[in-house]
N, C-alpha and C positions, 0 to 999 in steps of 0.2 A: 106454365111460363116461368115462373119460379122457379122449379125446379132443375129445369135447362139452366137458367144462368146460375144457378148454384154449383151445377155442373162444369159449367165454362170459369166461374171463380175459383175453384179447386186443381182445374187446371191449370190454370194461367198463376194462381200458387208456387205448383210444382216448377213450373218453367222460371218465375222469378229466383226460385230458388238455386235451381241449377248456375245459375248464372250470379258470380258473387258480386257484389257492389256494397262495397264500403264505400262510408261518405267519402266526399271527394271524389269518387271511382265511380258513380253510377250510369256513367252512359248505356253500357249495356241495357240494364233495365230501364231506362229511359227509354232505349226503342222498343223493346218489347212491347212495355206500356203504349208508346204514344200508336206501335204496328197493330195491336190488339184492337183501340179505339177507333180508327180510323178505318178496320173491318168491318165495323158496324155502323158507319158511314156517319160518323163524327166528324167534323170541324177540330182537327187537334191543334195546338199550338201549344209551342214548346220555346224556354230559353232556360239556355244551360243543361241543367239533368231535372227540370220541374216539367211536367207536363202539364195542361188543365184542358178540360172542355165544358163548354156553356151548353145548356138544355135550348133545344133549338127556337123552341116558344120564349124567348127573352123580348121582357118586355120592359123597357127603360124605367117608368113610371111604377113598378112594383118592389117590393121588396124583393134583396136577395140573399140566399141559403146555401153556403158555402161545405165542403164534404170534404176532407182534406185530410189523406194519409201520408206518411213518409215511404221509401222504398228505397232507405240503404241500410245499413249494418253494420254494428259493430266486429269486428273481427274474432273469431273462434280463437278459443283456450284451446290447452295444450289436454285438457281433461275429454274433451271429446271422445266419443268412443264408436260413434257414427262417423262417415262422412259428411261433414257438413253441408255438401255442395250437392248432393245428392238425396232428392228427396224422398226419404222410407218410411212406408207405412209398415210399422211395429207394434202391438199389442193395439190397436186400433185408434192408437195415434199418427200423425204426421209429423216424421221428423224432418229438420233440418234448418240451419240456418233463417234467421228472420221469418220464420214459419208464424210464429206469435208475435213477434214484435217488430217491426208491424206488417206482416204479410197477409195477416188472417184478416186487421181492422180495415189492410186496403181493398181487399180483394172484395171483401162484405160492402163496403162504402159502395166500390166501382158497381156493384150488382144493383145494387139498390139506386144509385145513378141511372143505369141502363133499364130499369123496371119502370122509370118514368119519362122515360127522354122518348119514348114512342107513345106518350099520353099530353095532353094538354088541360090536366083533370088538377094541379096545383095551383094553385092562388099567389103562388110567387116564382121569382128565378130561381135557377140551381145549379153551380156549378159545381165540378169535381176537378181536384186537383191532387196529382201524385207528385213528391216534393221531397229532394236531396237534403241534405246536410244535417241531419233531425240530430241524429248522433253525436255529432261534436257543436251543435249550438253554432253553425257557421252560415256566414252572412249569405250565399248564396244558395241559399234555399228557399222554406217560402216568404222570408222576408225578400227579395228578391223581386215577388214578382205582385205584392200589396197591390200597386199600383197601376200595373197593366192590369190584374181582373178588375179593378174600379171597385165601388161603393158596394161594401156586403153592411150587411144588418145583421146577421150571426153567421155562426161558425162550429161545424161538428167535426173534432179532430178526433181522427180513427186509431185508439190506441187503446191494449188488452186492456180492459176494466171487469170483465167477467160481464159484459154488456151493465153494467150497475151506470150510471152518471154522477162524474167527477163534475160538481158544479162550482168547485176550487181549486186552485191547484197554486202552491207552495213557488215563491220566485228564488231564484239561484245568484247567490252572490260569492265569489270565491277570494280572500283578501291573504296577499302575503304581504307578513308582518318581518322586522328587523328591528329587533335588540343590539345597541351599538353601546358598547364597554371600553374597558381599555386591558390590553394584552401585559402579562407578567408571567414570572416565573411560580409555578403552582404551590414549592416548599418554602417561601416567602410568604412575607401581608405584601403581595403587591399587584396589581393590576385591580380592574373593577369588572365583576363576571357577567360575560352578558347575557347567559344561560341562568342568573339568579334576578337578573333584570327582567326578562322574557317571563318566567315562572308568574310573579304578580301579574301581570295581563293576561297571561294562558288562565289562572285562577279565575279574572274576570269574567272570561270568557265563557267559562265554564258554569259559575252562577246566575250572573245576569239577565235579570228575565224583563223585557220590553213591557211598556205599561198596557199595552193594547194588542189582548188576545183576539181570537175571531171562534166565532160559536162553528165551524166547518174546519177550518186548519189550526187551531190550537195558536201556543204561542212560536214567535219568530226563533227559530233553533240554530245556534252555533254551535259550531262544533271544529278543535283543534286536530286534523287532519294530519301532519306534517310538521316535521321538526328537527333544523340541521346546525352544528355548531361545534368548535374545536376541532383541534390539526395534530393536534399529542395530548395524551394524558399530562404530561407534565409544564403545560402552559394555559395557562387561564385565559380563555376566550373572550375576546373582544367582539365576535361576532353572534347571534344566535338568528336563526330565520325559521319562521313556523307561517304553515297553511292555513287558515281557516275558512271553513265552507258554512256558508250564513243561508239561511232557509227564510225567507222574507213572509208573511201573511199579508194578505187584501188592506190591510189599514197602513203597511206602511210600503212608499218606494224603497226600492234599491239605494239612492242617494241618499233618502230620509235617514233609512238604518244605518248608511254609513256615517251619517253627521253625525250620529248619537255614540256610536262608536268611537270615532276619533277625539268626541267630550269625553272617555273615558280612562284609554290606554294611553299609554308613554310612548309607546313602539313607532316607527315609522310602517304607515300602513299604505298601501296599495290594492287598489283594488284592480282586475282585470279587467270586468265588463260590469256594466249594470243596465245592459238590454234585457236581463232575463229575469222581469218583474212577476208579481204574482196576479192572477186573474182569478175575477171573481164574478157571477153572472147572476143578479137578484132571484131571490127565493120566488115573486111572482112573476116571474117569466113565462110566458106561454108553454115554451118548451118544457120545464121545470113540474109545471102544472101538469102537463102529458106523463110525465114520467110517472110523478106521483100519483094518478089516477088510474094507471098502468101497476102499480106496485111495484114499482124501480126503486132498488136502493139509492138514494143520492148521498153523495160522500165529499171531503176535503181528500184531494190527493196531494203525498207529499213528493212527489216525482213531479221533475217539470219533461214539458213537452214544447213543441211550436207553438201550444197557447200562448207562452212566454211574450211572441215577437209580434202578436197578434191586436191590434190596438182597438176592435170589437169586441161586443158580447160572445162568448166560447164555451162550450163545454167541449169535457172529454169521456169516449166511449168504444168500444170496440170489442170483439170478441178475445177470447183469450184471458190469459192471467200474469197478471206484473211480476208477481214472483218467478214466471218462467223464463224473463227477458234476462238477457246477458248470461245464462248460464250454458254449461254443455248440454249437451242433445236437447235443445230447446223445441218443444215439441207445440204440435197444435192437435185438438179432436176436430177433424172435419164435420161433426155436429155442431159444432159449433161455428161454423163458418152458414151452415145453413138455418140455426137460430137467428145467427146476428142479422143475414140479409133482411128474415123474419120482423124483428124487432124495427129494426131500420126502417123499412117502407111501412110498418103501422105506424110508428110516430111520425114520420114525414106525411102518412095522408091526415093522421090527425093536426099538424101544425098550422095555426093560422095566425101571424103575426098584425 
């Protein structure tokens, strides 16, 4: 049985693959997805480009165990040297497009879905849901749709970790900053530079270490990303504008870090978003305990995901490897799509929340 659906997730791979869907653009795989479940005589339900479906044994009064991959894609470099849209099995990898990230973690999730949706042997709900926008952190994805699957108790977000579990994962704050001076002529004393104003908080920036580390993600890391300023060499800049991308840990909000920031810099700061907080899931977790009694590495990831928007307990896990996400011929080993389904449905029969 296993084997069949490891067969039909390797398929159903290929075919997402063929079919490109960048965020914002996933319809296509949207039906794929939602055509493929409803083969199997699922109940789908779909808005926008998120599909999900509930294990037909739902039972109000128990816990629920949420399974939750993305299926779109950032868009292919010009390094390529595959077709991306074309799925090629090469040196006994799979290449192509979203193949790893996250193709391999949805495809594993959905199999591992379908291995117990014709069983009533789980002690809790279960649903699976394939879900837009992963890639650019956009509102209609699975924040989108919290609300229509109702009350989860956790959350296993399907993303390459080399099957290990990220029992943390690092929140994303992105702040553009503005140095406001005053404009002169350069072979003169005259004007006030605002590229010499900017320098002291870029410094800040750069040393400043938050009083509250985390033993899993380390300390909250900034980092000056970006940096624009002057219109000719021979005028002194009244304006300077710089990026910085701020890496939050479990002890502080998005907001938090930003209040302690704006206690330190001169700069006019902005920040874009501060939905993309950090998640963190207690060491004695049920699930945690499985991993570790399994000999799973558990780890601080510093890459966010949809845990971000996720306001339950989450880990993250999936087949595959982070370092092969966003690069050219972004490859998957189809062993590993047939481990992960593996790993998958043992820690789900061991989970008893």
């Amino acid at each position: 049985m296993t084997n069949q659906i490891y067969i039909e997730a390797l398929d159903l791979l290929k075919v997402l693959i063929s079919n490109p869907s960048f965020s914002k653009e996933e319809n296509l795989t949207a039906e794929i997805i939602a055509e493929f479940l409803q083969k199997k005589g699922l109940n789908v339900n779909r808005h926008l480009n998120n599909v999900w479906v509930v294990h037909p044994d739902y039972q109000l009064e128990r816990p629920t165990l949420l399974l939750n991959s993305h299926h779109d894609t950032v868009k292919p470099s010009q390094a390529w040297t595959f077709d991306p849209f074309v799925p090629t099995e090469s040196e006994g990898k799979l290449v192509g497009l979203g193949s790893n990230d996250a193709g391999a973690p949805l495809v594993s999730l959905m199999a591992a879905f379908l291995y117990f949706s014709q069983s009533d042997t789980i002690p809790y709900n279960l649903i699976f849901a394939a879900t837009a926008e992963e890639e650019n952190s956009g509102i209609n994805g699975i924040e989108s749709i919290l609300e229509k699957i109702g009350s989860v108790s956790l959350a296993i977000i399907g993303e390459p970790t080399k099957m290990e579990l990220a029992v943390a994962e690092k929140g994303l704050m992105v702040l553009d900053c503005k140095a406001t001076g005053k404009p002169g002529h350069a072979a003169r004393e005259e004007g006030d530079n605002a590229i010499y104003k900017a320098l002291k908080d870029i410094e800040w920036f750069k040393n400043y270490r938050f009083e509250k580390s985390s033993e899993v993600l380390g300390q909250v890391k900034m980092s000056v990303t970006q940096i624009k300023a002057g219109y000719q060499h021979n005028m002194v800049p009244d304006i300077c504008e710089f990026v910085v991308d701020v890496r939050t840990n479990e002890h502080y909000l998005n907001k938090d870090a930003l209040a302690v920031i704006k206690q330190h810099i001169e700069c006019e700061v902005s920040e874009r978003s501060l939905r993309l907080n950090s998640s963190f899931i207690p060491q004695d977790h049920p699930l945690v305990q499985i991993a570790r009694e399994m000999k799973i590495n558990c780890y601080g990831s510093p890459t966010t995901s949809d845990q971000a928007v996720i306001p339950y307990p989450s880990v993250k896990m999936g087949p595959g490897d982070s370092a092969r996400s966003h690069t050219a011929n972004e490859f998957i080993y189809p062993e590993e799509i047939r481990l992960g389904i593996e790993r998958y449905i043992a820690i789900l029969q061991k989970l008893k929340f």
